[in-house]
Wavefront OBJ file of the C-alpha trace (Angstrom):
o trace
v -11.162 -40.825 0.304
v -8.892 -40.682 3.086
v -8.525 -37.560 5.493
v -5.958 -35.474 3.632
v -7.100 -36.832 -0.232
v -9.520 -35.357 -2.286
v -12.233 -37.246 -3.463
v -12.354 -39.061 -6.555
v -15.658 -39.477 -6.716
v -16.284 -37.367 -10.127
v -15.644 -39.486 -13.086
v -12.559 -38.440 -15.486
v -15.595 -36.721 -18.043
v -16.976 -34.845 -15.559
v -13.745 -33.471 -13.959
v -12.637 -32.610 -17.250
v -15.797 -30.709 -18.214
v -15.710 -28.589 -15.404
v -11.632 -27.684 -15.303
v -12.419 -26.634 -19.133
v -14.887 -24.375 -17.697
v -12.378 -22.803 -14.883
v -9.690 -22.072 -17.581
v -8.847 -18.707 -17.651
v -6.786 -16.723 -20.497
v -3.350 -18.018 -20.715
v -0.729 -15.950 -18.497
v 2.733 -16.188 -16.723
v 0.624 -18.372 -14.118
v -1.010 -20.128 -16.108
v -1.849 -23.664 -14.001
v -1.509 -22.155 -10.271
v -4.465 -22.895 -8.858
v -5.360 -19.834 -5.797
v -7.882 -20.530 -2.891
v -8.365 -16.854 -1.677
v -10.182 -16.974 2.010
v -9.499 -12.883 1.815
v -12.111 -10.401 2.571
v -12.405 -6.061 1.717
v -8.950 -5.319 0.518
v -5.398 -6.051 0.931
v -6.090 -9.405 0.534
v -8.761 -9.826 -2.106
v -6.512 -7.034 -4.391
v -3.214 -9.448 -4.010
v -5.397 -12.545 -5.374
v -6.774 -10.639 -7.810
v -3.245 -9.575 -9.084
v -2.238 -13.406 -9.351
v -5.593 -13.762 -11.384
v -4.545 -10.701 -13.518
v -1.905 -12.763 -14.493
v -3.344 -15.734 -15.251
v -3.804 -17.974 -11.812
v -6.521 -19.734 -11.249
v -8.308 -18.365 -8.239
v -11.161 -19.049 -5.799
v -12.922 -16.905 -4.356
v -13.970 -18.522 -0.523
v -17.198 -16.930 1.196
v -18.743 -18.188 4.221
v -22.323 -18.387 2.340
v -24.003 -17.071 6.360
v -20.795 -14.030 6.634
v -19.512 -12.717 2.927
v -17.060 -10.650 2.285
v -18.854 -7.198 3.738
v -17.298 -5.105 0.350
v -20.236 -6.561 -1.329
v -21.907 -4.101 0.097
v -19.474 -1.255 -0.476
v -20.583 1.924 -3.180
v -20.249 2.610 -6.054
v -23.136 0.369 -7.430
v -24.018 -0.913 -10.796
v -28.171 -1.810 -10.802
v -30.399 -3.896 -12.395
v -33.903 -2.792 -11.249
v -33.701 -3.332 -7.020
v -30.657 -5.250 -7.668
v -27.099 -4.275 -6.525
v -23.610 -4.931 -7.606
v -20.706 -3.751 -5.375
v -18.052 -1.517 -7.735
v -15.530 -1.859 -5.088
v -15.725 -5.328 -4.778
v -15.941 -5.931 -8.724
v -12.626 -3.920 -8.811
v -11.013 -6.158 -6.148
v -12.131 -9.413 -7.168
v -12.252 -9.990 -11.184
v -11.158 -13.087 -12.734
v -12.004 -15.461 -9.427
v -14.507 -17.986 -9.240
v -17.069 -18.372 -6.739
v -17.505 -20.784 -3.776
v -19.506 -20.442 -0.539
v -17.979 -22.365 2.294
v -19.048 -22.694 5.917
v -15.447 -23.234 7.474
v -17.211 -23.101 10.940
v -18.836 -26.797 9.989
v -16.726 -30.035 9.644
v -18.103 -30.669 6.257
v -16.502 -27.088 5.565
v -13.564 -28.213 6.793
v -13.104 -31.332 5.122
v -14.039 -29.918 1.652
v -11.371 -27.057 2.200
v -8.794 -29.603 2.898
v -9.503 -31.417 -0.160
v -9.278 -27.986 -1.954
v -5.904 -27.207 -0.539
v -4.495 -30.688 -2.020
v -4.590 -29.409 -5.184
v -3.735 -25.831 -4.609
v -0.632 -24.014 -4.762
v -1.436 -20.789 -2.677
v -3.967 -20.292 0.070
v -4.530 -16.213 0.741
v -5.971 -14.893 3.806
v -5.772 -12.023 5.920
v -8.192 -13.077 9.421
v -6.791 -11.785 12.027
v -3.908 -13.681 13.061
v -5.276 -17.275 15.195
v -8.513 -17.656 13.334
v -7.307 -20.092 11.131
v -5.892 -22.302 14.377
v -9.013 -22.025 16.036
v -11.150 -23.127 12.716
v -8.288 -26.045 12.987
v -7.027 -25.556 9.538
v -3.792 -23.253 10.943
v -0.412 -23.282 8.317
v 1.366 -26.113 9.761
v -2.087 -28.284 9.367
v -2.473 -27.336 5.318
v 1.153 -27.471 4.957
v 0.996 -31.336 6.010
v -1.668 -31.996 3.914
v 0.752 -30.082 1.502
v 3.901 -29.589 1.516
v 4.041 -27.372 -1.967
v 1.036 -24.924 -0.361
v 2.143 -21.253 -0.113
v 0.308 -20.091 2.469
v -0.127 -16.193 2.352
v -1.202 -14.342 5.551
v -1.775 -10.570 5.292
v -2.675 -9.008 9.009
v -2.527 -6.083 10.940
v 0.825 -6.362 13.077
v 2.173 -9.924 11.455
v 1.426 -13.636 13.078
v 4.284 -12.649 15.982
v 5.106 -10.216 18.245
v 3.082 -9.294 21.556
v 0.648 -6.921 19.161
v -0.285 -10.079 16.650
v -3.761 -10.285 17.642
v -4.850 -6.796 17.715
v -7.534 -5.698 15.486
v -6.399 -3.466 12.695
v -7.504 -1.015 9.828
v -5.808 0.811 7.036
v -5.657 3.671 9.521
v -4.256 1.655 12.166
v -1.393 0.897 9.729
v -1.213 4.404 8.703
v -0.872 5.582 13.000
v 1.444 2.678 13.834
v 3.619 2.780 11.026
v 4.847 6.728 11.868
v 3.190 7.426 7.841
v 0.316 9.714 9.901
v 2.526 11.832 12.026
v 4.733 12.657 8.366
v 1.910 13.636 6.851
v -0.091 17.279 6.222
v 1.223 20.462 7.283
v 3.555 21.841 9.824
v 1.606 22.795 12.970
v -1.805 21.370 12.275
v -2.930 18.105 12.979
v -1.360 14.965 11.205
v -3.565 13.709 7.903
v -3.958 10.368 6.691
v -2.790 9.397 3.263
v -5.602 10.032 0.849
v -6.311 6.228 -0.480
v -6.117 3.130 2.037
v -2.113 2.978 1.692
v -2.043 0.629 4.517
v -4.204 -1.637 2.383
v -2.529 -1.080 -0.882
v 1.349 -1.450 0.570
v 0.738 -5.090 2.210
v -1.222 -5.543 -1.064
v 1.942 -5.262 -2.759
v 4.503 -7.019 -0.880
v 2.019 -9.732 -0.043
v 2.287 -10.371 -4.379
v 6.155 -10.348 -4.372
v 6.238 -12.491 -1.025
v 3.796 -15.408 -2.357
v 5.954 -15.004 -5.992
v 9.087 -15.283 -4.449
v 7.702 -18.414 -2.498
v 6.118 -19.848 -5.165
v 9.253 -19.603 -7.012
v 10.683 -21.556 -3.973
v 7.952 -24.373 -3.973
v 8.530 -25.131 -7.725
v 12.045 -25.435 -7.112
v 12.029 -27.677 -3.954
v 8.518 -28.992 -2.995
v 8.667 -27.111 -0.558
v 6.037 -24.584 0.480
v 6.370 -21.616 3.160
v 4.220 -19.185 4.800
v 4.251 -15.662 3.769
v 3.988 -13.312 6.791
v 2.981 -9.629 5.717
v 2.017 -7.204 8.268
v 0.228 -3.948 6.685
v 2.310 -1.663 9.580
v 5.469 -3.564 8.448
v 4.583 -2.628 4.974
v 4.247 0.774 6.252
v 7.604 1.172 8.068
v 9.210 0.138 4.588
v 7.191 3.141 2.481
v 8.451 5.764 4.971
v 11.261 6.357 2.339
v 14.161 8.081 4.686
v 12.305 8.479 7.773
v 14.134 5.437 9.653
v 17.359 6.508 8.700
v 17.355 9.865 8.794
v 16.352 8.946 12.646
v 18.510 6.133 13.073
v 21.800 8.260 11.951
v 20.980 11.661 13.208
v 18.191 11.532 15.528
v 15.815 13.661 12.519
v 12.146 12.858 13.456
v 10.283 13.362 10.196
v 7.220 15.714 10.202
v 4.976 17.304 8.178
v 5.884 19.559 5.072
v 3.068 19.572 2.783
v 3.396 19.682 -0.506
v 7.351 20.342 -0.219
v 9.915 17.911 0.076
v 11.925 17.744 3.233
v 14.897 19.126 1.517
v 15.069 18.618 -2.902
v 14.010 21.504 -4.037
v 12.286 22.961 -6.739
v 9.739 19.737 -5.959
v 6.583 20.669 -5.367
v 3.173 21.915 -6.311
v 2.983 25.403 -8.138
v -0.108 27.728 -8.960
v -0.659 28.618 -12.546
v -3.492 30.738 -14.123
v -6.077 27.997 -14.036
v -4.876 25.127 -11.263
v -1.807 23.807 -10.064
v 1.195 21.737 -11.342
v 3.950 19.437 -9.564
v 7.358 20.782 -10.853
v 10.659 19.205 -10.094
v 13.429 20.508 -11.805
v 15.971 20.288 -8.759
v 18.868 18.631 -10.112
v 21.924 21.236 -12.027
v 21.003 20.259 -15.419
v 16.992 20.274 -15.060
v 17.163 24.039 -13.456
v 19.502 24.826 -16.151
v 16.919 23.739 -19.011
v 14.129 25.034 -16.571
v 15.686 28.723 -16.838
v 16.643 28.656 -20.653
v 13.190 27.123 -21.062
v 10.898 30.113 -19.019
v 13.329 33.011 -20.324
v 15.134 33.540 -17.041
v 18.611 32.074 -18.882
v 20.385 34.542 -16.175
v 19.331 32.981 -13.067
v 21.555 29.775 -14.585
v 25.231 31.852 -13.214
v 23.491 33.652 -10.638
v 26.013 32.711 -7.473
v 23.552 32.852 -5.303
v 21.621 29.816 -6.489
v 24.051 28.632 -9.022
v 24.538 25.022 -7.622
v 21.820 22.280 -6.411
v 23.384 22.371 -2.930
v 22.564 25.960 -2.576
v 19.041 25.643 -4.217
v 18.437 23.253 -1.369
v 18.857 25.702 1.334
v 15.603 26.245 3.448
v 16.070 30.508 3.509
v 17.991 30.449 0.028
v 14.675 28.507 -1.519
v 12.235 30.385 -0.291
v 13.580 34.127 -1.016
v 14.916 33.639 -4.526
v 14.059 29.995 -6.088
v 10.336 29.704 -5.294
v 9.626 33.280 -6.323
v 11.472 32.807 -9.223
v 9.503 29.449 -10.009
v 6.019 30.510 -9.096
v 6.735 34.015 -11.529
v 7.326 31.379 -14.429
v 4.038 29.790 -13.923
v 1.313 32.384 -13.177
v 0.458 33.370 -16.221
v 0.342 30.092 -18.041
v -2.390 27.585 -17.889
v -1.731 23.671 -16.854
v -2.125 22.741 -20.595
v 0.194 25.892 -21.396
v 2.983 24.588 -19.527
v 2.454 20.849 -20.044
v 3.100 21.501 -23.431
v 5.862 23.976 -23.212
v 7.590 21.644 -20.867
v 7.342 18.561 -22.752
v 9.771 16.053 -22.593
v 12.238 18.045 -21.408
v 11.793 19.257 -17.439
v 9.532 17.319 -15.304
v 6.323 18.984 -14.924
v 2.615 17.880 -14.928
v -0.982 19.048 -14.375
v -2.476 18.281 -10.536
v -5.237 15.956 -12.363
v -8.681 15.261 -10.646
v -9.760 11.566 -11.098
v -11.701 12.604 -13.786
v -8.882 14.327 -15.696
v -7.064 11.002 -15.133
v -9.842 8.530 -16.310
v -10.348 10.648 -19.291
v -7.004 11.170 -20.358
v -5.376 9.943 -23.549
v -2.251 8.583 -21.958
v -4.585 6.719 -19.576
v -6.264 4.830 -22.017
v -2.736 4.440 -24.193
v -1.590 2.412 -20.933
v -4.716 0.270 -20.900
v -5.136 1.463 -17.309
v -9.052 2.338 -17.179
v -10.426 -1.348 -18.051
v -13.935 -2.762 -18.773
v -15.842 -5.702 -17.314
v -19.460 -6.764 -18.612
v -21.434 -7.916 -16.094
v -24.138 -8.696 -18.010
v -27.749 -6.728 -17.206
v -25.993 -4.924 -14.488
v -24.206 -3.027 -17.264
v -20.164 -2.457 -17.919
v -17.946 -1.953 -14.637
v -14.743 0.175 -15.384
v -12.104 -0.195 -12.849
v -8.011 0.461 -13.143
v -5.819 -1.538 -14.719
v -3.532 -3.870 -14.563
v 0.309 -1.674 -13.796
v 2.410 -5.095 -14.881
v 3.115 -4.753 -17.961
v 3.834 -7.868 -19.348
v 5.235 -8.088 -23.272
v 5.234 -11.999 -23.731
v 1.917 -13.090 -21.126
v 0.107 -9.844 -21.153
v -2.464 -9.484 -18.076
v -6.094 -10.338 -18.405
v -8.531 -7.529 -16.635
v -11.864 -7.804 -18.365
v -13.027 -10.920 -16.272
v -15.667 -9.812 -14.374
v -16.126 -11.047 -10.285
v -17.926 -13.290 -9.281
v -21.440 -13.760 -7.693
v -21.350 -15.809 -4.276
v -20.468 -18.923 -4.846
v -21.944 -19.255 -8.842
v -18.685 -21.415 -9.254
v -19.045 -24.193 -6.509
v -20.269 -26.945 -9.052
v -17.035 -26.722 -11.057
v -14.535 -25.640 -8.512
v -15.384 -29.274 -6.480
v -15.680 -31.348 -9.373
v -12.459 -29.943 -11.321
v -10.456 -29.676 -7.972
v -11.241 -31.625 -5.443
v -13.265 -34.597 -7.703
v -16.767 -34.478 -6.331
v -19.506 -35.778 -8.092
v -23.018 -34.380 -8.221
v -24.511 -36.380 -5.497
v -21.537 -35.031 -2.704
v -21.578 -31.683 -3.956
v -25.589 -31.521 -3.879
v -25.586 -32.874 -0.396
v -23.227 -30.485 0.802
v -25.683 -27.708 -0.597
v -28.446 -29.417 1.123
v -26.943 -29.347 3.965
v -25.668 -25.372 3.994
v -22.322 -26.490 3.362
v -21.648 -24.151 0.165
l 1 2 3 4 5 6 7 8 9 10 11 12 13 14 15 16 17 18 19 20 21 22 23 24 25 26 27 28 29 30 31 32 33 34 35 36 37 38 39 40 41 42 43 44 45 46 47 48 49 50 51 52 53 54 55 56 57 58 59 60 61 62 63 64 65 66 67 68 69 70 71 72 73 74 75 76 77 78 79 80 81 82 83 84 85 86 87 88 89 90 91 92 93 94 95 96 97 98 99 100 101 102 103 104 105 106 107 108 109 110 111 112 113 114 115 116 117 118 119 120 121 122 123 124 125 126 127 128 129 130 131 132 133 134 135 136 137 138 139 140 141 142 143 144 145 146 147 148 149 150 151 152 153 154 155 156 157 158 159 160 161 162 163 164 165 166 167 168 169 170 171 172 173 174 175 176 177 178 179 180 181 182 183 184 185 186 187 188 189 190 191 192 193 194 195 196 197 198 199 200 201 202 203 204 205 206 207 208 209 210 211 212 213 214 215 216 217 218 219 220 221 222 223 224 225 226 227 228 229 230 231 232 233 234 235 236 237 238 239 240 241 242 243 244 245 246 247 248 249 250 251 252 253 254 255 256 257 258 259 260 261 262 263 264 265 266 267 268 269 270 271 272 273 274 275 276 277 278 279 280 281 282 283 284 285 286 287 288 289 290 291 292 293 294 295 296 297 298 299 300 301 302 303 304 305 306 307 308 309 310 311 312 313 314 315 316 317 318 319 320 321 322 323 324 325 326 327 328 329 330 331 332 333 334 335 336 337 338 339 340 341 342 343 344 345 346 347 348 349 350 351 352 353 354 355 356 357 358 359 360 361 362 363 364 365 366 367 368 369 370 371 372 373 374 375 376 377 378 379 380 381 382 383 384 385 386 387 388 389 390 391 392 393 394 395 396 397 398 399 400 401 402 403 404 405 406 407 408 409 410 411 412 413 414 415 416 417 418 419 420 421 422 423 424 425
């Protein structure tokens, strides 16, 4: 074995064996091999899209520092035994491998791993990697094809690189906390870790896009994604509305800064988001509640004058709020239908248990043997030729090590029980 070739120690049965036991369901990406280095979050969640869809992905712990989710509620139990919900959620369908990246061994065995990957995800804050000595540019030589995925706080430039960084930080940096809540209270954070979730997302179309690149050239890339970055681009108007009028977005609750009808509306036994703004939804909305009047009414005739800040809230609201109040969500759900956009404000519950949830195949299940049945979201993509896969469970630290270093980087038993021995994996 030379420096930047994996081992062939394993003979062809054995490596054969063992990538037969590492096959996962087919999918669009089917044969791309993932080492995911990714701990909590944004990270783990983009590898665990590409294993969705049918990559091949490894989960990389350091066996003395895992990834802290594992300790993260909700818990399923067996006896005094604890499995982290949150982390099943965020890492089903990858195999396991504990890896001390702080030894040489660690080192050597991750290079040999990254010769036969196609995409390495992490998201360390930006210079761990370099001083580990396994940086981009050092993987990238070993190969060229690698995509090398790096989600961080502020990106791998810029003078605020190495600052540590949170969901929240995202959230504060990326103007998204100052937009949100109410008018003259304090700013409020998005609800879920959108900080997380957005560099989640673009991190998945980056590493497809380069991926795509890679299988057309040989040529491999790093993808940069910065969670404020990926905040700036979910502010919706906000830069533009600054940029070409000097409008500083702020709070406005549960309105919209200027569509109207769209917002949330009391009813007799909750609330409902109803939307109706354009000419042609109000005009179903007001044949639809009995109100076919209000339709001519010059007043509020048009969607331009609907829009109006003083108009709105002295003769459309009203209006709106009177069709609603003596009507149940399920009431107006149903009288609505599929013609005006209007829905029940669901709790979590509500959601999990709906019909149309489970229609969408978007409340999954994963057996995880005596620690019971994990159910988690689904998989959004839907896919109509290579559906997604989502009932793989997680993995246990490093329960895959055996098969991951004989099927990819052609260990035999001896190395890989030497490297055990020595607290390697």
């Amino acid at each position: 074995m030379t420096e930047h070739q994996p081992s062939t120690g394993a003979d062809t049965e054995a490596v054969l064996a063992a990538t037969e036991r590492l096959a996962v369901p087919p999918g669009s990406l089917e044969g791309v091999v993932v080492l995911d280095l990714s701990r909590v979050l944004a990270g783990p969640y983009a590898a665990s899209m590409l294993a969705d869809l049918g990559a091949t992905v490894i989960k990389i712990e350091n066996p003395n520092d895992p990834d802290v989710s594992r300790g993260f509620p909700p818990y399923l139990r067996d006896g005094d035994e604890e499995f982290s919900g949150y982390y099943g959620q965020y890492n089903r369908g990858k195999f396991g491998l504990a890896l001390d990246l702080a030894s040489d061994a660690g080192k050597e065995v991750l290079r040999d791993l990254v010769a036969s990957a196609d995409i390495l995800v992490e998201n360390f804050r930006p210079g761990t990697m370099a001083k580990l000595g396994l940086p981009y540019e050092a993987l990238a030589a070993i190969n060229p094809k690698l995509v090398y995925t790096a989600i961080s706080g502020y990106g791998q430039t810029g003078s605020r690189s190495r600052r540590p960084a949170f969901d929240n930080t995202a959230q504060a940096a990326g103007g998204l906390w100052s937009m949100n809540g109410y008018a003259d209270q304090p700013p409020v954070r998005v609800g879920v870790t959108i900080g997380d979730l957005s560099a989640t997302m673009f991190g998945v179309i980056g590493t497809l896009a380069a991926l795509r690149h890679a299988e057309r050239t040989g040529v491999g890339q790093l993808v940069d994604v910065a969670q404020v970055d990926s905040i700036i681009a979910m502010t919706e108007t906000a830069v533009v509305d600054y940029t070409v009028d000097g409008t500083v977005a702020s709070p406005s609750g549960n309105e919209h800064a200027w569509v109207r009808p769209y917002e949330l509306f009391p009813c007799a036994d909750g609330q409902v988001f109803f939307g109706a703004y354009t000419d042609k939804l109000w005009k179903a909305s007001c044949e639809l509640f009995g109100t076919p009047e209000a339709i001519a009414d010059p007043e509020i005739d048009t969607m331009r004058k609907r829009f109006d800040e003083e108009v709105y809230a002295r003769r459309v609201k009203p209006l709106v709020v009177s069709w609603f109040a003596d009507r149940t969500r399920a009431e107006l759900e149903e009288l609505a239908g599929d013609v005006v956009p209007l829905t029940a404000v669901k709790t979590i519950g509500e959601v999990v248990d709906d019909p149309g949830t489970a229609e969408r195949d978007m409340v999954v299940e994963s057996d995880y043997g005596s620690f019971g049945t994990l159910r988690s979201f689904g998989q959004p993509i839907k896919l109509s030729a290579t559906p997604a896969t989502t009932d793989r469970p997680a993995n246990h630290m490093g329960e895959h090590a055996d098969d991951v270093l004989t099927a990819l980087a052609g260990y035999d038993a001896d190395r890989i029980a030497a490297l055990r021995s020595d607290g390697v994996i």
